[in-house]
N, C-alpha and C positions, 0 to 999 in steps of 0.2 A: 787771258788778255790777248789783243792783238797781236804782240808783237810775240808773245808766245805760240800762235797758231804758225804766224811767219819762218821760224823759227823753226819747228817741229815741222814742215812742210818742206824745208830750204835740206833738213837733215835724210827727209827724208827721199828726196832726188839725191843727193848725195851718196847715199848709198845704194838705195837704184844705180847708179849708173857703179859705185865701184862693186856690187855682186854682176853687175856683166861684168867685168873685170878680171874679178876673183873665181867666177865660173860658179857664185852661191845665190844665184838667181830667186828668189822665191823662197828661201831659207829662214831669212830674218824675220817673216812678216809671223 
């Protein structure tokens, strides 16, 4: 659904931006 692609996109800048953070850049994917 829509609001789950939203969703799943929204989490996924979130954590972008906390592995700069964390220094695990590139890790999770």
């Amino acid at each position: 659904m829509v609001v789950e692609g939203v969703g799943r996109l929204f989490m996924n800048l979130w954590r972008l931006d906390q592995g700069k953070r964390d220094d695990t850049y590139g890790k999770g994917s």
